[in-house]
PyMOL Python script that loads the backbone (N, CA, C, O; Angstrom):
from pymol import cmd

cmd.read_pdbstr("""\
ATOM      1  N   UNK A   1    -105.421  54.942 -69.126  1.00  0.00           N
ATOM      2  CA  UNK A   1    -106.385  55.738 -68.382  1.00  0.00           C
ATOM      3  C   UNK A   1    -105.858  55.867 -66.953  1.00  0.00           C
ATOM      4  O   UNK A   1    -105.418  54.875 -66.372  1.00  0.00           O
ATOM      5  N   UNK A   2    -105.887  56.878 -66.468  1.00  0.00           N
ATOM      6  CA  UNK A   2    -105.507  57.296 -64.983  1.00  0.00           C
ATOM      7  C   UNK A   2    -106.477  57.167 -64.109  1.00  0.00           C
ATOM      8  O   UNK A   2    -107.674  57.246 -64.384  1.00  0.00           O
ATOM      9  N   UNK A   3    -105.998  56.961 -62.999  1.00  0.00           N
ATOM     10  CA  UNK A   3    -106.755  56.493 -61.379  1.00  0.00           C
ATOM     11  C   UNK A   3    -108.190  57.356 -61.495  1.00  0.00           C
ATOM     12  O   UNK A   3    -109.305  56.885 -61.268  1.00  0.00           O
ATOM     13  N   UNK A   4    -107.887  58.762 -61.911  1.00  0.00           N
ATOM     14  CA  UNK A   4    -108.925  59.592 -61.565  1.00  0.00           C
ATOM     15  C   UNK A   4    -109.952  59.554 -62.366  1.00  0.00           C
ATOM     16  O   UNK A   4    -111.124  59.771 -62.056  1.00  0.00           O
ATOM     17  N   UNK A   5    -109.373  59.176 -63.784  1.00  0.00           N
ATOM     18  CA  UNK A   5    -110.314  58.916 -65.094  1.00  0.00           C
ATOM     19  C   UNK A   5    -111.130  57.423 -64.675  1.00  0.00           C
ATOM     20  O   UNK A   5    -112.289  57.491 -65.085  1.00  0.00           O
ATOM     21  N   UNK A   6    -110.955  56.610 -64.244  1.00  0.00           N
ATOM     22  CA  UNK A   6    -111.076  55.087 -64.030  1.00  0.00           C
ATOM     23  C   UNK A   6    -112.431  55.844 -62.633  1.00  0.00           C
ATOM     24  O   UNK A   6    -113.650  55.962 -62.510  1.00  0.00           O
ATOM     25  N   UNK A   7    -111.474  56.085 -62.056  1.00  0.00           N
ATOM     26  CA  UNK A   7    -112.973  56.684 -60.765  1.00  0.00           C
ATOM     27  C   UNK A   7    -113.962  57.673 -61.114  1.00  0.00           C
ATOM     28  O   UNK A   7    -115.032  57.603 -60.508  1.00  0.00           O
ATOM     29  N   UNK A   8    -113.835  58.439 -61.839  1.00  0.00           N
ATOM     30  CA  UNK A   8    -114.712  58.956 -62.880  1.00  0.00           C
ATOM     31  C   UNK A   8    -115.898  58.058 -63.783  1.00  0.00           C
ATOM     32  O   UNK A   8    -117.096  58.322 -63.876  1.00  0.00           O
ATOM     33  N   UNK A   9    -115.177  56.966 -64.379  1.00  0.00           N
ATOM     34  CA  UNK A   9    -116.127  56.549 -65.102  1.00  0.00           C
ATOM     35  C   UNK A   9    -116.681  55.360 -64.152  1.00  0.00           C
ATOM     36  O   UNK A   9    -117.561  54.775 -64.783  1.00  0.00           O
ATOM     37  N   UNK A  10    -116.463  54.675 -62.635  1.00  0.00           N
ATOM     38  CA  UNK A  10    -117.172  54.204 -62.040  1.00  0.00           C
ATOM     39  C   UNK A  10    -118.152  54.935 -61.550  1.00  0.00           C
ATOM     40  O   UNK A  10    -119.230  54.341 -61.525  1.00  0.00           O
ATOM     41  N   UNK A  11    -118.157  56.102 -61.120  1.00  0.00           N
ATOM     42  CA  UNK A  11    -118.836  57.339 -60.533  1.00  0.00           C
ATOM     43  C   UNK A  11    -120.080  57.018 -61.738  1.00  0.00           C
ATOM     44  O   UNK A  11    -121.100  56.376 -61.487  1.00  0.00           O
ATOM     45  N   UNK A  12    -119.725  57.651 -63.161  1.00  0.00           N
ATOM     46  CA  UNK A  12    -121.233  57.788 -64.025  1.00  0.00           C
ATOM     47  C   UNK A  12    -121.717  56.508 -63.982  1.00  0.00           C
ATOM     48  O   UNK A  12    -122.947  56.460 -63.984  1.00  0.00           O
ATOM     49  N   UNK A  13    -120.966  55.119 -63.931  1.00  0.00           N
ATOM     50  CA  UNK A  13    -121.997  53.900 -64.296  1.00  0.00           C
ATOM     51  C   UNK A  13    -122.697  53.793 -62.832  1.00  0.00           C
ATOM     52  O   UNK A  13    -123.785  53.252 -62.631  1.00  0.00           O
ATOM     53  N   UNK A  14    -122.144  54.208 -62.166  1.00  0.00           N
ATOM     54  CA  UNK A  14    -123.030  54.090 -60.257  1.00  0.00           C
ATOM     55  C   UNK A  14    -124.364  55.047 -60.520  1.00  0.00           C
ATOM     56  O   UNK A  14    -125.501  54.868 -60.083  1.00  0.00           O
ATOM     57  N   UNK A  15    -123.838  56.191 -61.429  1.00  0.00           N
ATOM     58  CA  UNK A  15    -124.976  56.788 -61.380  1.00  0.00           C
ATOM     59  C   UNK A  15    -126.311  56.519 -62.119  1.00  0.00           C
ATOM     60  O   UNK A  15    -127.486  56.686 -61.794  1.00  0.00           O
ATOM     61  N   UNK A  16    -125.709  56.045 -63.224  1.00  0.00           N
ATOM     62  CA  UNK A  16    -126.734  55.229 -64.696  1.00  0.00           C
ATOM     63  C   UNK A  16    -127.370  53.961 -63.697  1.00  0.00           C
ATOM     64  O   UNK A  16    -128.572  54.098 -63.469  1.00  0.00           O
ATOM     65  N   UNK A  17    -126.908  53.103 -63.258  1.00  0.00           N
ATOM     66  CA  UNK A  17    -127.135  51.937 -62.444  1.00  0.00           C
ATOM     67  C   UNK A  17    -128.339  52.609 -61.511  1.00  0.00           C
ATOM     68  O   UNK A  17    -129.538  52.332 -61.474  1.00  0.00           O
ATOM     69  N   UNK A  18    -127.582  53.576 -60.788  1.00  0.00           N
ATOM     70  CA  UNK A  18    -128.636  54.133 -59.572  1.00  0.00           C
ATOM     71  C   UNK A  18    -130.031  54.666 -60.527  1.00  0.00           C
ATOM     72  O   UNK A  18    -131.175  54.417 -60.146  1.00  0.00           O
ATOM     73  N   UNK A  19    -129.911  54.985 -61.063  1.00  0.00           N
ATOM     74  CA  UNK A  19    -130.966  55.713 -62.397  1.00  0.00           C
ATOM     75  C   UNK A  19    -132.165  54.577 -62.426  1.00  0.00           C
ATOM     76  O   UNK A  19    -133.329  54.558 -62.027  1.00  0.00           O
ATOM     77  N   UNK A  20    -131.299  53.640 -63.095  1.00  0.00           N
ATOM     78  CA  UNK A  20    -132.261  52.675 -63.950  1.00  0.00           C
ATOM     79  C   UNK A  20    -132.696  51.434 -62.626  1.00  0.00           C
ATOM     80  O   UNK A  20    -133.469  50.563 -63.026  1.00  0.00           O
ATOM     81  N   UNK A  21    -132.249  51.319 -61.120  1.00  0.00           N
ATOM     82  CA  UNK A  21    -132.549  50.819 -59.921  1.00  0.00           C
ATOM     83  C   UNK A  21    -134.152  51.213 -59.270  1.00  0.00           C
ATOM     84  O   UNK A  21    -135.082  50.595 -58.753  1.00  0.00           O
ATOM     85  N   UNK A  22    -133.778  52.860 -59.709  1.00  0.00           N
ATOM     86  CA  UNK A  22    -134.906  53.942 -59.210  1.00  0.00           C
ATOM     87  C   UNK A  22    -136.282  53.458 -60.165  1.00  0.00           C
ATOM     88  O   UNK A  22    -137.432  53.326 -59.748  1.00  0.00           O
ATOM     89  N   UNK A  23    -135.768  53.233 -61.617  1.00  0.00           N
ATOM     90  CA  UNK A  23    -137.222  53.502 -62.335  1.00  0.00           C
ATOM     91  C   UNK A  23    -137.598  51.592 -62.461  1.00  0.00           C
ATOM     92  O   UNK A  23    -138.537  51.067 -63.058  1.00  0.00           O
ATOM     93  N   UNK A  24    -136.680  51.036 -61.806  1.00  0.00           N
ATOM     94  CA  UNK A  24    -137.158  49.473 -61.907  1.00  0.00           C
ATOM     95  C   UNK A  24    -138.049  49.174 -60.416  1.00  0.00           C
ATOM     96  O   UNK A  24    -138.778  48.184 -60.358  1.00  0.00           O
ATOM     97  N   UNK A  25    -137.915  50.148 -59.196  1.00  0.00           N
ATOM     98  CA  UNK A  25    -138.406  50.018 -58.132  1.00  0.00           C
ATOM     99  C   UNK A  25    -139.570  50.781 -58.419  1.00  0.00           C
ATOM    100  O   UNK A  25    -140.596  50.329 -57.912  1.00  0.00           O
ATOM    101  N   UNK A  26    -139.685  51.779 -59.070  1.00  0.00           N
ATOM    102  CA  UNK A  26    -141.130  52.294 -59.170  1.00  0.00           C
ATOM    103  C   UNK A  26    -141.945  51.254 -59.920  1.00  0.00           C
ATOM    104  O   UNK A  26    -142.821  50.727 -59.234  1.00  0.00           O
ATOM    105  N   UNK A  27    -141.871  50.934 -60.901  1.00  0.00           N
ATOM    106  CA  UNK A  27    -142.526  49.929 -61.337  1.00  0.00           C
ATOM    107  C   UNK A  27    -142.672  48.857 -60.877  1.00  0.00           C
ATOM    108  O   UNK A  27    -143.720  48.285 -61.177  1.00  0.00           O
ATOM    109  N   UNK A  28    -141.828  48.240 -60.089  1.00  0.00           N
ATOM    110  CA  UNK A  28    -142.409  47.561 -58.846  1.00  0.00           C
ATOM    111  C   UNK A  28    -143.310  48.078 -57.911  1.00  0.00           C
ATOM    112  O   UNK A  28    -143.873  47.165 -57.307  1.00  0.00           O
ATOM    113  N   UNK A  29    -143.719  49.378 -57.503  1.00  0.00           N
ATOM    114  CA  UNK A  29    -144.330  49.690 -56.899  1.00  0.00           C
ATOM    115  C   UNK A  29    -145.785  50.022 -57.399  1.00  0.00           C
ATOM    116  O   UNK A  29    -146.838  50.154 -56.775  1.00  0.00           O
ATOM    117  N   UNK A  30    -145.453  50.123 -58.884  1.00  0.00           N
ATOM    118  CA  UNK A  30    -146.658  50.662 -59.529  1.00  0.00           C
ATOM    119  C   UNK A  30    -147.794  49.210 -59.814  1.00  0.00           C
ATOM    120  O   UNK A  30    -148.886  49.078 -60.368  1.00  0.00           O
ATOM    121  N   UNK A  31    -146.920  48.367 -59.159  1.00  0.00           N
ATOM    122  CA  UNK A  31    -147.860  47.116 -59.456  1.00  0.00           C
ATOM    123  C   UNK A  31    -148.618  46.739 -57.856  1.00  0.00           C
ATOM    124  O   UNK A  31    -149.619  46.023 -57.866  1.00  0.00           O
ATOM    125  N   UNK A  32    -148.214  47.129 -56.870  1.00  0.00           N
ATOM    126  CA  UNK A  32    -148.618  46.993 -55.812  1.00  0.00           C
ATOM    127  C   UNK A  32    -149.770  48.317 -54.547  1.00  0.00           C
ATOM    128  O   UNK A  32    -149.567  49.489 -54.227  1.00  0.00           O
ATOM    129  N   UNK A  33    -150.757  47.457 -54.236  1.00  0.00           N
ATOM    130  CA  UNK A  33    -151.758  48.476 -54.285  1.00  0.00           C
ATOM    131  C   UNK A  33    -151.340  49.316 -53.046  1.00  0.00           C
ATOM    132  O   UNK A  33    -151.333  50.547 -53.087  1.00  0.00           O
ATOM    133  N   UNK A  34    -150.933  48.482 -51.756  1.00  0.00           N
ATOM    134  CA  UNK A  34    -150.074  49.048 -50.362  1.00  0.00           C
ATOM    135  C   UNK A  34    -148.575  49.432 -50.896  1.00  0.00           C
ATOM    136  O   UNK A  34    -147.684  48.634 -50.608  1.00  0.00           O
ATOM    137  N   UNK A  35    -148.296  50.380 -51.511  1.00  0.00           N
ATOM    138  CA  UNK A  35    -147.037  51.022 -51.714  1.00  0.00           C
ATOM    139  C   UNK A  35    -146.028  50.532 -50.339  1.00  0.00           C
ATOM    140  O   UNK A  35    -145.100  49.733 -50.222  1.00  0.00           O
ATOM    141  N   UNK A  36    -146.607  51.284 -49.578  1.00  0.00           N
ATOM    142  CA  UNK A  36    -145.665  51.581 -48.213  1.00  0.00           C
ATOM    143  C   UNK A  36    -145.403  50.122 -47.600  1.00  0.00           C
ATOM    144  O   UNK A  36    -144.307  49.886 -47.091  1.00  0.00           O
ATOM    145  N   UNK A  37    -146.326  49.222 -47.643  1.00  0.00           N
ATOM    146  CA  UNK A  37    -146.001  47.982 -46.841  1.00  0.00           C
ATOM    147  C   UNK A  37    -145.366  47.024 -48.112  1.00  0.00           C
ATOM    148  O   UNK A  37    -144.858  45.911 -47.979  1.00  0.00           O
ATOM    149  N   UNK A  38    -145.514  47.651 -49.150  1.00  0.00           N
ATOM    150  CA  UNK A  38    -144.427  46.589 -50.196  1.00  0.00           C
ATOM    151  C   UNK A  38    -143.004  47.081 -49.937  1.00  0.00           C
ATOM    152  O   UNK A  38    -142.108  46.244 -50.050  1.00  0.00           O
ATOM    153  N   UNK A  39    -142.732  48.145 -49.655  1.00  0.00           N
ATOM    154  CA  UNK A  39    -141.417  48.460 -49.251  1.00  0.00           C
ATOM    155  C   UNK A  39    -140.951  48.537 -48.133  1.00  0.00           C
ATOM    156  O   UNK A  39    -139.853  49.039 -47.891  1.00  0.00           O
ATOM    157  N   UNK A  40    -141.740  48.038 -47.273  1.00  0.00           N
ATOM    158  CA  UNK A  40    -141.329  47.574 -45.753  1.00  0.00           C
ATOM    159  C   UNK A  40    -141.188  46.291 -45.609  1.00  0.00           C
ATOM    160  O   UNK A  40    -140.585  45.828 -44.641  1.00  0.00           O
ATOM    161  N   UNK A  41    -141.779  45.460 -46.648  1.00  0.00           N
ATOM    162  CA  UNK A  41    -141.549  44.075 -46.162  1.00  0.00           C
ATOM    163  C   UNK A  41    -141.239  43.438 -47.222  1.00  0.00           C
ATOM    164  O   UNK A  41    -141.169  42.220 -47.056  1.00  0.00           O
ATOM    165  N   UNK A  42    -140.965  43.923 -48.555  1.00  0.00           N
ATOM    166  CA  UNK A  42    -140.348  43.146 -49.764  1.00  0.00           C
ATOM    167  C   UNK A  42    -139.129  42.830 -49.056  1.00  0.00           C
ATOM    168  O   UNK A  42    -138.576  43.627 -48.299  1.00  0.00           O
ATOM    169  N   UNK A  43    -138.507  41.100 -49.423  1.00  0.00           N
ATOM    170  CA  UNK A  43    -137.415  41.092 -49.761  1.00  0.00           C
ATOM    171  C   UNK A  43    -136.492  41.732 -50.936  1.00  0.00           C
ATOM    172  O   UNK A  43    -137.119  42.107 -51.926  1.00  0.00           O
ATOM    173  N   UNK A  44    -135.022  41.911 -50.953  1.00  0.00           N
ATOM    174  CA  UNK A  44    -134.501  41.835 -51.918  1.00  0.00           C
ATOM    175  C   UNK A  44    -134.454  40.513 -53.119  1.00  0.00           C
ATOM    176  O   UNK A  44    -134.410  40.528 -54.349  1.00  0.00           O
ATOM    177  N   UNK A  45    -134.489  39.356 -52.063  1.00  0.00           N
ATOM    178  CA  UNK A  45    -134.802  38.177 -53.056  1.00  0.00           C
ATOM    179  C   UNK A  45    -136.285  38.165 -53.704  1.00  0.00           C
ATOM    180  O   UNK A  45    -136.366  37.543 -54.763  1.00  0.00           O
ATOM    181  N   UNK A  46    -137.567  38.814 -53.177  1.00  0.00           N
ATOM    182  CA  UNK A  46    -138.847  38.745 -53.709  1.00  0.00           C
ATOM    183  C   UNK A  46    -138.554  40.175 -54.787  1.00  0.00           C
ATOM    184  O   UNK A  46    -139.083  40.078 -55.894  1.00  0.00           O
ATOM    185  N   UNK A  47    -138.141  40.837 -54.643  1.00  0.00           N
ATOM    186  CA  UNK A  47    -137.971  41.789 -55.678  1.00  0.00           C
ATOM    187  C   UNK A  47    -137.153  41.672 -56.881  1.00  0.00           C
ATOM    188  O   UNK A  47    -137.388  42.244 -57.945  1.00  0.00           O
ATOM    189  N   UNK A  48    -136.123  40.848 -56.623  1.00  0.00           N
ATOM    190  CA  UNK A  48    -135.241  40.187 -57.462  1.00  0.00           C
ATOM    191  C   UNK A  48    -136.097  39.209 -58.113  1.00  0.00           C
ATOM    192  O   UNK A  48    -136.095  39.444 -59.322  1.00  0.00           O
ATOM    193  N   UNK A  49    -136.837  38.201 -57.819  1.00  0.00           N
ATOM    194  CA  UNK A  49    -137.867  37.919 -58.221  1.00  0.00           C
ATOM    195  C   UNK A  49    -138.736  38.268 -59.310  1.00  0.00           C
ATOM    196  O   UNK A  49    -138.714  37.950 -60.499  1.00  0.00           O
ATOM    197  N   UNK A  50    -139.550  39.033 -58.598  1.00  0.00           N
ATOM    198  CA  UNK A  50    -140.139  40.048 -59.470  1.00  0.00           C
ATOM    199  C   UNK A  50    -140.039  40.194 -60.660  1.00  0.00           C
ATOM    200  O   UNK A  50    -140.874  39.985 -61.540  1.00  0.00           O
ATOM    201  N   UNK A  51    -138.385  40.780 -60.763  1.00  0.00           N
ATOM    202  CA  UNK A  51    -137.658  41.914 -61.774  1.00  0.00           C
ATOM    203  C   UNK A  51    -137.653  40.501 -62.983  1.00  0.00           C
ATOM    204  O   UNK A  51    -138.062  40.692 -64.128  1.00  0.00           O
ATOM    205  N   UNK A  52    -137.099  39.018 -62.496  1.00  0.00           N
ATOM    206  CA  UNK A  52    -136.973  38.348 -63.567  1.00  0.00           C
ATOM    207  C   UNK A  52    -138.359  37.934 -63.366  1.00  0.00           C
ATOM    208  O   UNK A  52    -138.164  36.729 -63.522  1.00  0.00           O
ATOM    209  N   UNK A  53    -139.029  37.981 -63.244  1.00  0.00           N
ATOM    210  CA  UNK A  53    -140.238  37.664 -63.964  1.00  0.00           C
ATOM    211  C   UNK A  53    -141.025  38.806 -65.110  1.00  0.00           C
ATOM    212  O   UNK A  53    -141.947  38.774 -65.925  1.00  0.00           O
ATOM    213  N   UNK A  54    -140.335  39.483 -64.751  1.00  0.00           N
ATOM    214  CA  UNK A  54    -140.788  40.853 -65.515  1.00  0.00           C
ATOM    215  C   UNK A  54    -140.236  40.964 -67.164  1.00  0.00           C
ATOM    216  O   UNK A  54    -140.781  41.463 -68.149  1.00  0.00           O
ATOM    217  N   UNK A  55    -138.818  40.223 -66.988  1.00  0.00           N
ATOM    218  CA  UNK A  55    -138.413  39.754 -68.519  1.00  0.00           C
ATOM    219  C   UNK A  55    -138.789  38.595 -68.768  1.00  0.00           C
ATOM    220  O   UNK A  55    -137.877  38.009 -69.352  1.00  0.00           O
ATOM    221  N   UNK A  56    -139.703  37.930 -68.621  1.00  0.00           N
ATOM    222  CA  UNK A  56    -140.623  36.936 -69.369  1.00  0.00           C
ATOM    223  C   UNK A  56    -141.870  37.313 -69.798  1.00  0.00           C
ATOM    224  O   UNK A  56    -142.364  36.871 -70.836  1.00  0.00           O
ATOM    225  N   UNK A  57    -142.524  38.258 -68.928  1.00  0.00           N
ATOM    226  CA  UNK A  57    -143.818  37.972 -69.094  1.00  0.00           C
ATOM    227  C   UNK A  57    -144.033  39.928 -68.797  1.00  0.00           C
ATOM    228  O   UNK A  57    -144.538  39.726 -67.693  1.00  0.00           O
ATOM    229  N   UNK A  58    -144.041  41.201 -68.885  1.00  0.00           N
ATOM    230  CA  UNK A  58    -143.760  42.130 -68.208  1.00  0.00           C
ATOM    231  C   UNK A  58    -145.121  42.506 -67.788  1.00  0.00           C
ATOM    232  O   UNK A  58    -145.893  42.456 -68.746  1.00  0.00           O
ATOM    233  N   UNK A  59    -145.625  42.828 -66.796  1.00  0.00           N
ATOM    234  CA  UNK A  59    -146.654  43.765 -65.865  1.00  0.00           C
ATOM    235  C   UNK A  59    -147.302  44.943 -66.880  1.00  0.00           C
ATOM    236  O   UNK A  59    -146.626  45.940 -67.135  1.00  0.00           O
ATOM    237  N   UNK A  60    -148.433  44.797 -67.353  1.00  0.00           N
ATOM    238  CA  UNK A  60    -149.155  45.944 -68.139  1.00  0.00           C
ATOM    239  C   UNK A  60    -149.272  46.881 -67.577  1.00  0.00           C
ATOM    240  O   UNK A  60    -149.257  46.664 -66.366  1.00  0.00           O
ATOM    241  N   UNK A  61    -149.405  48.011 -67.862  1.00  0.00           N
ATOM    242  CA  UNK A  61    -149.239  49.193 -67.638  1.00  0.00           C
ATOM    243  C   UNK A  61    -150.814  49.088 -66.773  1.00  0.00           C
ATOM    244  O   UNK A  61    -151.688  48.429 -67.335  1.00  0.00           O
ATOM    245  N   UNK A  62    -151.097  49.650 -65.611  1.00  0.00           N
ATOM    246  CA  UNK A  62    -151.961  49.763 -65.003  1.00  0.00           C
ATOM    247  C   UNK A  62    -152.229  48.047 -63.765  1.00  0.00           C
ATOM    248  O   UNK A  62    -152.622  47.886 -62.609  1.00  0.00           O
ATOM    249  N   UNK A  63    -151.686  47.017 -65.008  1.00  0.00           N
ATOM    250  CA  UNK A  63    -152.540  45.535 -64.120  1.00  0.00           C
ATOM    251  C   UNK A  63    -150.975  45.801 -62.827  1.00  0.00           C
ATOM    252  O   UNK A  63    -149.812  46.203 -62.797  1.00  0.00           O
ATOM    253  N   UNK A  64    -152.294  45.106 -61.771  1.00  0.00           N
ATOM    254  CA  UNK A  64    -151.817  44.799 -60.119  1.00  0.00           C
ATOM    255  C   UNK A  64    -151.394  42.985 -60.650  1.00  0.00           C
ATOM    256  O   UNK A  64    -151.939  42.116 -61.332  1.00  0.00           O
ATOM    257  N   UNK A  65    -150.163  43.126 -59.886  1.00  0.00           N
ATOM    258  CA  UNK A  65    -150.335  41.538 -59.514  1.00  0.00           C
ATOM    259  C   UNK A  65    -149.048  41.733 -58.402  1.00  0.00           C
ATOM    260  O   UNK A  65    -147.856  41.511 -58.616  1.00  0.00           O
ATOM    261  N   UNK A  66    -149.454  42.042 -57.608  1.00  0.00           N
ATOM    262  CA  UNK A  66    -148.697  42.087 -56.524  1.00  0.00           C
ATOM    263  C   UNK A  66    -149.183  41.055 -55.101  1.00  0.00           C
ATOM    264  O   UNK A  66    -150.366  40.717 -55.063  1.00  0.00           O
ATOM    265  N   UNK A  67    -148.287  40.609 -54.024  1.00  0.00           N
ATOM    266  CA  UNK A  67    -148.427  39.333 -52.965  1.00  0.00           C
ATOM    267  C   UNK A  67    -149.471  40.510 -52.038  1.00  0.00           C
ATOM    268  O   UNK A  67    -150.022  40.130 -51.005  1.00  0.00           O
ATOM    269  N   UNK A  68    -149.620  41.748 -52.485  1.00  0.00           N
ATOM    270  CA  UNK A  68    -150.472  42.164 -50.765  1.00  0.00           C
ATOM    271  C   UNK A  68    -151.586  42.630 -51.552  1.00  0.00           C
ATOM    272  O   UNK A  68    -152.182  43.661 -51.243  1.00  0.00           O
ATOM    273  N   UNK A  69    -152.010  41.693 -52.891  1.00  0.00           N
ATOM    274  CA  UNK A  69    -153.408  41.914 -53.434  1.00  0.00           C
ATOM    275  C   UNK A  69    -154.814  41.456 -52.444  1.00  0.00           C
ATOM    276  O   UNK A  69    -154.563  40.475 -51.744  1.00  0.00           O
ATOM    277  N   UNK A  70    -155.940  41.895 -52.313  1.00  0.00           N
ATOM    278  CA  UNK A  70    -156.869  41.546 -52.138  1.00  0.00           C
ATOM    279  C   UNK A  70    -157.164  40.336 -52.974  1.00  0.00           C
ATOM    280  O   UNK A  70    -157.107  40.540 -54.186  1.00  0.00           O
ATOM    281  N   UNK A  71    -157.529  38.870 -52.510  1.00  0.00           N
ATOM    282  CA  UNK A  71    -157.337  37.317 -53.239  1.00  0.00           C
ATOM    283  C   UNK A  71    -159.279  38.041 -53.789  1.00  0.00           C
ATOM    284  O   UNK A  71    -160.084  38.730 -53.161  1.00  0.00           O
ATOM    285  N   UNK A  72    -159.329  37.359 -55.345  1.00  0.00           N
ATOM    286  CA  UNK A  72    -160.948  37.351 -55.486  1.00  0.00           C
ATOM    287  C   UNK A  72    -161.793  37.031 -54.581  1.00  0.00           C
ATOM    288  O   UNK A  72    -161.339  36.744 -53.474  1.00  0.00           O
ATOM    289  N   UNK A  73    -163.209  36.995 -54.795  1.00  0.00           N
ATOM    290  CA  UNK A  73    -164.286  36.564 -53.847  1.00  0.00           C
ATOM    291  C   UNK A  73    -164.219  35.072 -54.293  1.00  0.00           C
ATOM    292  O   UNK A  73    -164.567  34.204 -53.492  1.00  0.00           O
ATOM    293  N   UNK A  74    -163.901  34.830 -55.206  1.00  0.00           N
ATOM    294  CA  UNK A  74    -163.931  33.202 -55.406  1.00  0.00           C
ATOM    295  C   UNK A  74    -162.831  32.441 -55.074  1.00  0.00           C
ATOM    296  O   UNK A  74    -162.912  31.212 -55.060  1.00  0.00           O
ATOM    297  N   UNK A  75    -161.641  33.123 -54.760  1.00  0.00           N
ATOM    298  CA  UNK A  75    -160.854  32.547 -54.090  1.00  0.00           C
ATOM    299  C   UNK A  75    -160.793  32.622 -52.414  1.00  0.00           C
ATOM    300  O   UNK A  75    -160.458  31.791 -51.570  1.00  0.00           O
ATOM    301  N   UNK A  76    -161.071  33.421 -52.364  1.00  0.00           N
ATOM    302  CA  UNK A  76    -161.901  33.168 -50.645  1.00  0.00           C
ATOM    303  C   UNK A  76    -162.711  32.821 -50.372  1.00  0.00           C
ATOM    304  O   UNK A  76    -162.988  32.784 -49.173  1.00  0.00           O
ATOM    305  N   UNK A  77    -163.521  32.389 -51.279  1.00  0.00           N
ATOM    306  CA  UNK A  77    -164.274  31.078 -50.734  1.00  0.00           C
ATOM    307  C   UNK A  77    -163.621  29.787 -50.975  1.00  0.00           C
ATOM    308  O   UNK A  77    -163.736  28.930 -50.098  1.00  0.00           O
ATOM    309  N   UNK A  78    -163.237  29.635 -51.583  1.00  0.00           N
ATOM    310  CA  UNK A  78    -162.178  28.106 -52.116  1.00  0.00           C
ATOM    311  C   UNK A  78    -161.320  28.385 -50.602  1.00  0.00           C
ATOM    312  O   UNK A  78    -161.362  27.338 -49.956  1.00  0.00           O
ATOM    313  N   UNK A  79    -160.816  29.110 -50.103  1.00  0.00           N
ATOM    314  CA  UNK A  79    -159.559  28.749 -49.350  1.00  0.00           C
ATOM    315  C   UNK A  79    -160.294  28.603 -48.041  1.00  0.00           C
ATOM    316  O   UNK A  79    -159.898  27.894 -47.116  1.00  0.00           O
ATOM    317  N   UNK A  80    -161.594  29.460 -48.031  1.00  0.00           N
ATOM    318  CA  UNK A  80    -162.530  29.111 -46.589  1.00  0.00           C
ATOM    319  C   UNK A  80    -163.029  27.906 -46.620  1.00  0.00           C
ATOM    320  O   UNK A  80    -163.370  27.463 -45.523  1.00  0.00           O
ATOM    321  N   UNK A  81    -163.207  27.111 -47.700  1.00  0.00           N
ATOM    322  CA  UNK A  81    -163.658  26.057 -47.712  1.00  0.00           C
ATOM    323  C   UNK A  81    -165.177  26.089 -47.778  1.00  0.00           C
ATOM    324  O   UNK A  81    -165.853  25.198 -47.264  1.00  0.00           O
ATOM    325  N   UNK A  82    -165.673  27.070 -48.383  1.00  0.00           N
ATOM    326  CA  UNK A  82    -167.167  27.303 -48.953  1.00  0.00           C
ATOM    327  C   UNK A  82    -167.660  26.413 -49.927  1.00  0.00           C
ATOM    328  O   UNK A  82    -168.794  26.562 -50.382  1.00  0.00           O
TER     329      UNK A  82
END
""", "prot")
cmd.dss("prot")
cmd.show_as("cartoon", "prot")
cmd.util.cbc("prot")
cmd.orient("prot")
């Protein structure tokens, strides 16, 4: 295989990679209710995170469980010390 063929086929897997990056960050996003401030202040390590937790256990289609959730009413009282 030649230089150009070899940079060619890094080119499509950058692009497949970039592809499947895009639809793994939306679904990260689709779990979080502040879109904009999950992507201002996610780490790459909390998103990396995330992603393997996502092959154990994966995020239902619709359920939130994202860090900039609103905590229950019963957990704000437990942490107020009610």
């Amino acid at each position: 295989m030649g230089e150009a063929e070899e940079r060619e086929e890094r080119r499509e897997r950058h692009v497949e990679l970039h592809r499947m990056l895009d639809e793994l960050i939306a679904g990260f996003l689709m779990t979080r209710q502040d879109k904009v401030r999950a992507l201002e202040q996610t780490t790459i390590i909390e998103f990396m995170h995330w992603s393997y937790e996502q092959t154990l256990k994966p995020t239902e289609r619709g359920e939130k469980n994202g860090r900039d959730e609103e905590p229950s009413k019963e957990g704000r009282s437990n942490e107020e010390g009610d």
